[in-house]
ROSE-4610 file (N, C-alpha, C; in Angstrom, 1 decimal, always signed):
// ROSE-4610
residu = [X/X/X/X/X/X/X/X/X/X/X/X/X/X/X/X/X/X/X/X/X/X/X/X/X/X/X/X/X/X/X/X/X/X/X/X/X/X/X/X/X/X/X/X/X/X/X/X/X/X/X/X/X/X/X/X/X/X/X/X/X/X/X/X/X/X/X/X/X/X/X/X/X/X/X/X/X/X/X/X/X/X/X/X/X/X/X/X/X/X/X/X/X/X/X/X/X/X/X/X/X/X/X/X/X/X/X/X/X/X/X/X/X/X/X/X/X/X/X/X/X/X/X/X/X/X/X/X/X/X/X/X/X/X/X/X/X/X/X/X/X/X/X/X/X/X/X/X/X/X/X/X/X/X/X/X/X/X/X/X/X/X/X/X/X/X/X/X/X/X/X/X/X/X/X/X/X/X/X/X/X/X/X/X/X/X/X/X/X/X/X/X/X/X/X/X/X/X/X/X/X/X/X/X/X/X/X/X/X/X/X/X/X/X/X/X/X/X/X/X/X/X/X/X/X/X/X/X/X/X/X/X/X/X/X/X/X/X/X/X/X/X/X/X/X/X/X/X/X/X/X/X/X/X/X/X/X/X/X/X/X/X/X/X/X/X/X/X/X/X/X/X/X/X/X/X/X/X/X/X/X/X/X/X/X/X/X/X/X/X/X/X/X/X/X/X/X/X/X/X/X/X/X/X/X/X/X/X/X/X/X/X/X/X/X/X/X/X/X/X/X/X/X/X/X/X/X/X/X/X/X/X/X]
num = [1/1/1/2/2/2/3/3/3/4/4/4/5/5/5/6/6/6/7/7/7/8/8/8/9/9/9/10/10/10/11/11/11/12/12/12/13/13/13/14/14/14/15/15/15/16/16/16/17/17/17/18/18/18/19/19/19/20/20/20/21/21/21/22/22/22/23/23/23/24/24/24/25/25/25/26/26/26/27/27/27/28/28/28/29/29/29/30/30/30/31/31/31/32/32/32/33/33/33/34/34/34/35/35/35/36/36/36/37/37/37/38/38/38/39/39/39/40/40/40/41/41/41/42/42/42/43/43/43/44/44/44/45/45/45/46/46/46/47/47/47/48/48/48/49/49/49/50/50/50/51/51/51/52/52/52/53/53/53/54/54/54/55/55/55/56/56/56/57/57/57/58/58/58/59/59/59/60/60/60/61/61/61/62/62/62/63/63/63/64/64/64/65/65/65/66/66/66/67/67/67/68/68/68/69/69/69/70/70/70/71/71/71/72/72/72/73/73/73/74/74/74/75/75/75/76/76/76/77/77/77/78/78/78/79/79/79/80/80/80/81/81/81/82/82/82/83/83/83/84/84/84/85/85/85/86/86/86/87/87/87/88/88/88/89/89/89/90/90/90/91/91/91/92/92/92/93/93/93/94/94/94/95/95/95/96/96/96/97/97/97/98/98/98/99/99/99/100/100/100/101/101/101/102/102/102/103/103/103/104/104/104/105/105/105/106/106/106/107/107/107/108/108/108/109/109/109/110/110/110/111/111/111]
x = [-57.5/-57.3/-56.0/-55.2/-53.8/-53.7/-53.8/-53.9/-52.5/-51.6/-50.0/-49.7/-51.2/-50.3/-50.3/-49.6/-49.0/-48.0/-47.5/-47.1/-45.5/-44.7/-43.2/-42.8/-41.7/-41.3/-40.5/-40.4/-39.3/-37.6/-37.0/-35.7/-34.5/-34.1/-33.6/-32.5/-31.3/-30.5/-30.1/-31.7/-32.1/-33.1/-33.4/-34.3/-33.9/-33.0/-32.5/-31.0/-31.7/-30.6/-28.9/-29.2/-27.8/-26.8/-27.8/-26.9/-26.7/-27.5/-27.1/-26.0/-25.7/-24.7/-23.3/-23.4/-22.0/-22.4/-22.8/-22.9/-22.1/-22.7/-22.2/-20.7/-20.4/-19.1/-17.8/-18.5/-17.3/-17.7/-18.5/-18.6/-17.2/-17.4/-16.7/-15.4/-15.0/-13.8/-13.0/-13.5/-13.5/-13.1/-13.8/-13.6/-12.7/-11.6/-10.7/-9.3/-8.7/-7.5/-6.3/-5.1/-4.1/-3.6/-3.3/-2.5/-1.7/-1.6/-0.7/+0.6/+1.9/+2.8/+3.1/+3.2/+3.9/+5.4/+6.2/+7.5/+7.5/+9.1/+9.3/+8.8/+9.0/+8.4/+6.9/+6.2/+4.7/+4.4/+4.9/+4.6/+5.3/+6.1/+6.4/+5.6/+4.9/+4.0/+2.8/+2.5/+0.9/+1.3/+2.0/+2.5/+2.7/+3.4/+3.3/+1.7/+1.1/-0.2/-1.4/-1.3/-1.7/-1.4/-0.3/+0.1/-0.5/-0.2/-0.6/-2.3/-3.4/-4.2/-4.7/-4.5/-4.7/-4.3/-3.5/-2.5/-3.5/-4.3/-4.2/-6.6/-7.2/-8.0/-8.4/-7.5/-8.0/-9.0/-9.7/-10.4/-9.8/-9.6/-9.0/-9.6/-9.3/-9.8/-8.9/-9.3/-8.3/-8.5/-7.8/-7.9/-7.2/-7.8/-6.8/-7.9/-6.8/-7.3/-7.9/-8.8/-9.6/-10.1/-9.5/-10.3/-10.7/-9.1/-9.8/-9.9/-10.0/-10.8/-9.9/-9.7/-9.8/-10.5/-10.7/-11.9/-11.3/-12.1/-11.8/-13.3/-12.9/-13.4/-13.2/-14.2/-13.7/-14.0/-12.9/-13.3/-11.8/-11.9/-10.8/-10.2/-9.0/-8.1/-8.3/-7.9/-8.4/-7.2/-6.3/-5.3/-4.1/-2.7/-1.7/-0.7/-1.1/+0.4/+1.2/+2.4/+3.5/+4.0/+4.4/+5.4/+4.3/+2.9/+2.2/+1.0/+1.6/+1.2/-0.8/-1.4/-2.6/-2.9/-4.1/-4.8/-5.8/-7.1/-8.3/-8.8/-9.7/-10.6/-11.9/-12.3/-13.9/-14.2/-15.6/-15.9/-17.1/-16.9/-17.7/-19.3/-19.8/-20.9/-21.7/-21.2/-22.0/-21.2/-20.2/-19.2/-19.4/-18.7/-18.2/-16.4/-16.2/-14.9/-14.4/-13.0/-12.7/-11.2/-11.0/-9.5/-9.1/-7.9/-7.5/-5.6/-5.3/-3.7/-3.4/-2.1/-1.8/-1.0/-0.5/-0.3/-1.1/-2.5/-3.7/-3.7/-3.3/-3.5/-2.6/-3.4/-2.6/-2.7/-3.4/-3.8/-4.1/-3.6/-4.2/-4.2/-5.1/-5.0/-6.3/-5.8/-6.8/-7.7/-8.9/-10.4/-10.2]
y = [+25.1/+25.7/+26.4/+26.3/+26.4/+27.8/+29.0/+30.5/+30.3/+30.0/+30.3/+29.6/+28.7/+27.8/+28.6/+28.1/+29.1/+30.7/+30.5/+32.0/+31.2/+32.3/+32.2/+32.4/+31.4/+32.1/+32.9/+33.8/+34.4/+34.5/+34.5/+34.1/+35.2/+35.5/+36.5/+36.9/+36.1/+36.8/+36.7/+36.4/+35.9/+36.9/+37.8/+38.7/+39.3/+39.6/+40.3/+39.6/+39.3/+38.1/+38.7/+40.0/+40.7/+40.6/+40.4/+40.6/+38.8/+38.1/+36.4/+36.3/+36.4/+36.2/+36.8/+38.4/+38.0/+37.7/+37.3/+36.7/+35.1/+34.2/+33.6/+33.2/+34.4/+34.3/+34.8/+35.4/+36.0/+34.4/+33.7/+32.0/+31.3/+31.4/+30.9/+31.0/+32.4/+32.4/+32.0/+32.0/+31.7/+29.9/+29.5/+28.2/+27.3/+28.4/+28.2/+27.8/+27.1/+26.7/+26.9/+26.9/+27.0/+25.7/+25.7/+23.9/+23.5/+22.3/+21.8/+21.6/+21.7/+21.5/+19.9/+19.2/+17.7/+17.9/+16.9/+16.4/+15.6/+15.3/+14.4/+13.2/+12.7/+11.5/+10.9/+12.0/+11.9/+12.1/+12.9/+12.9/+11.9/+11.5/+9.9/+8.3/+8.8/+7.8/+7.9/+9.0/+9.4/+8.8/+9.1/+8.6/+7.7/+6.6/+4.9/+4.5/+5.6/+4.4/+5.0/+6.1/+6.1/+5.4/+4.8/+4.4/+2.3/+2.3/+0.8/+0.8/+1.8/+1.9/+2.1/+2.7/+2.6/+1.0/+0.3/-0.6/-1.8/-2.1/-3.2/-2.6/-1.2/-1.2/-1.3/-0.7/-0.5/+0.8/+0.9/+1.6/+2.7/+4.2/+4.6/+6.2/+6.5/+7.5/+8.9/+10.2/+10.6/+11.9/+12.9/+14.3/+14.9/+16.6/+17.0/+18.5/+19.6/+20.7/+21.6/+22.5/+23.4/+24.2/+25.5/+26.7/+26.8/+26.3/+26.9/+25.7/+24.4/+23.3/+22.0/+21.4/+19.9/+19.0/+18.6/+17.4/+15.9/+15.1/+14.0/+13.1/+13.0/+11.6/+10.2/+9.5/+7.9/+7.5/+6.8/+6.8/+5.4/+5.7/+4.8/+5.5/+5.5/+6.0/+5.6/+6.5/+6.1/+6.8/+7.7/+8.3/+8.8/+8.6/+9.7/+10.1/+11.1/+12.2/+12.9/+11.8/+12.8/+14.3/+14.3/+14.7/+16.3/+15.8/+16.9/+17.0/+16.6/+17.0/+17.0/+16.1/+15.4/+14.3/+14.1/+12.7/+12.7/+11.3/+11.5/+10.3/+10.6/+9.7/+9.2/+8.6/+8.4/+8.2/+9.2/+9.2/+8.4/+7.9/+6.5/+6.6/+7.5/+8.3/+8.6/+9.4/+9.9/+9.6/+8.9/+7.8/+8.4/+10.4/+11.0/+11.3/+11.2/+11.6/+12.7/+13.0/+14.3/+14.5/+15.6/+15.8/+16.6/+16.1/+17.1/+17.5/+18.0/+18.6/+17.5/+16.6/+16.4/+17.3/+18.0/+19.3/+19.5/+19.5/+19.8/+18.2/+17.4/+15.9/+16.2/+15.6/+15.7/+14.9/+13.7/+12.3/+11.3/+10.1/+8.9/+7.7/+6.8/+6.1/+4.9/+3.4/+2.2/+2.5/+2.1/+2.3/+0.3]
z = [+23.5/+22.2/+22.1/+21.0/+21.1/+19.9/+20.4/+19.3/+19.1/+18.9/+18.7/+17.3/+17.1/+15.6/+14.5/+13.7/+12.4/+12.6/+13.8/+14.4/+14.9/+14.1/+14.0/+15.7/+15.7/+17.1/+17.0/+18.2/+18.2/+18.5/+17.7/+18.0/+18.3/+19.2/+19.6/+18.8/+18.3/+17.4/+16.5/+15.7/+14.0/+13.6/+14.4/+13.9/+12.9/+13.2/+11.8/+11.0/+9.3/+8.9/+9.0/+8.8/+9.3/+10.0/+11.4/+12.5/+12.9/+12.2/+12.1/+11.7/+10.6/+9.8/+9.9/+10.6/+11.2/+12.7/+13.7/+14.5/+13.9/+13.0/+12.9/+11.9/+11.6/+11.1/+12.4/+13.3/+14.6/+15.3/+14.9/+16.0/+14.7/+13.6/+12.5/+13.1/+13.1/+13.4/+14.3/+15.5/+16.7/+16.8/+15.9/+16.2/+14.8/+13.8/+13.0/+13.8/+13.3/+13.8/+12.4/+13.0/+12.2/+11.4/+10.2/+9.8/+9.9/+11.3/+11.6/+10.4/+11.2/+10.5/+10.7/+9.2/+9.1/+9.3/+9.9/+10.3/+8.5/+8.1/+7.1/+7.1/+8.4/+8.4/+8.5/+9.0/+8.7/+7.2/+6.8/+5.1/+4.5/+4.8/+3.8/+4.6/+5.6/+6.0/+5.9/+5.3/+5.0/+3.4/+2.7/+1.1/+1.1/+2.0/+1.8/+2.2/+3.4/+3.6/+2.5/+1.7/+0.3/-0.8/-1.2/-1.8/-1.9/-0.4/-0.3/-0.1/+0.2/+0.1/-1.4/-2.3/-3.5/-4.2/-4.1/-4.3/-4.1/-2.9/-2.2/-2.2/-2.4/-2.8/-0.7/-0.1/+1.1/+1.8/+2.2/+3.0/+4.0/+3.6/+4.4/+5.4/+6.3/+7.1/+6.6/+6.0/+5.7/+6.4/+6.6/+7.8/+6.8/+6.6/+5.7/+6.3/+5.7/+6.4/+5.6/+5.8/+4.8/+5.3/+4.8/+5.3/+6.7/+7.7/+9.3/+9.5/+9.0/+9.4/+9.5/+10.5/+10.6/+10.1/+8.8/+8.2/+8.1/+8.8/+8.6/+7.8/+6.4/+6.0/+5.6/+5.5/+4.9/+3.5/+3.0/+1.5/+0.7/-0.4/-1.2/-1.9/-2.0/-2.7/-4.1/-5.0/-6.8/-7.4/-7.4/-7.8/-6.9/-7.2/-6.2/-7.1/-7.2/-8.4/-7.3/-6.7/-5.9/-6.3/-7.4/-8.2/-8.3/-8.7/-8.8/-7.5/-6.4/-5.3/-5.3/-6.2/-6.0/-5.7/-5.4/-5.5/-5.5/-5.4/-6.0/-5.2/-4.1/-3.6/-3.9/-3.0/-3.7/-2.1/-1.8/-0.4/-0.1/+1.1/+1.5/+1.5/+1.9/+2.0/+0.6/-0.2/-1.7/-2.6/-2.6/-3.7/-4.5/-4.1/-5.3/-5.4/-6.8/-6.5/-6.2/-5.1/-4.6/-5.1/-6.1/-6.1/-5.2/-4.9/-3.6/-3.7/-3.2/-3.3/-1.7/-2.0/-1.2/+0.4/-0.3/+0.9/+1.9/+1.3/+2.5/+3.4/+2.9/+4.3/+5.5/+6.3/+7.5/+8.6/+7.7/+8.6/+7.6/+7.6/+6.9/+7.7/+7.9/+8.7/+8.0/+8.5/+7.8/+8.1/+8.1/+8.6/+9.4]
């Protein structure tokens, strides 16, 4: 006979939501990184292979940085405003569209 069913376990440092939450914002931080700096030539090669990826309706892997973060997803290019430093994907996964500031990319690559 098993007396423990319906009985919470206990979790050592969730007891209290308090001390969770910054617990898990000193792990947050800890694991934030700085945004890499682009060379000229990575940014006019991240802009051609946007460019021909929109163009040609290619599949692309894109890395772009956010809040502390390294994110890489997959998706299709659907807009590139140079001039106004956006663009607008569509992500592979929930094929929603994402506008984004080119500034934040920091990787593009075919799939």
């Amino acid at each position: 006979m098993n007396h423990d069913r319906g009985m919470k376990k206990w979790r050592a440092f969730a007891s209290m939501p308090e001390q969770y939450i910054g617990l898990q914002e000193v792990i947050n931080k800890q694991l934030e990184v700085s945004k890499p700096l682009l060379t000229e030539e990575q940014m006019e090669q991240i802009n051609f292979t946007l460019i021909e990826a929109l163009h040609k309706n290619k599949q692309v892997y894109l890395t772009y940085y956010k809040q502390g973060q390294c994110i890489t997803e997959t998706g299709f290019i659907q807009f590139v405003d140079s001039l106004g430093d956006l663009f607008i994907f569509i992500d592979e996964v929930f094929e929603l569209k994402n506008k984004m500031r080119l500034s934040e990319l920091i990787d593009v690559r075919f799939t």
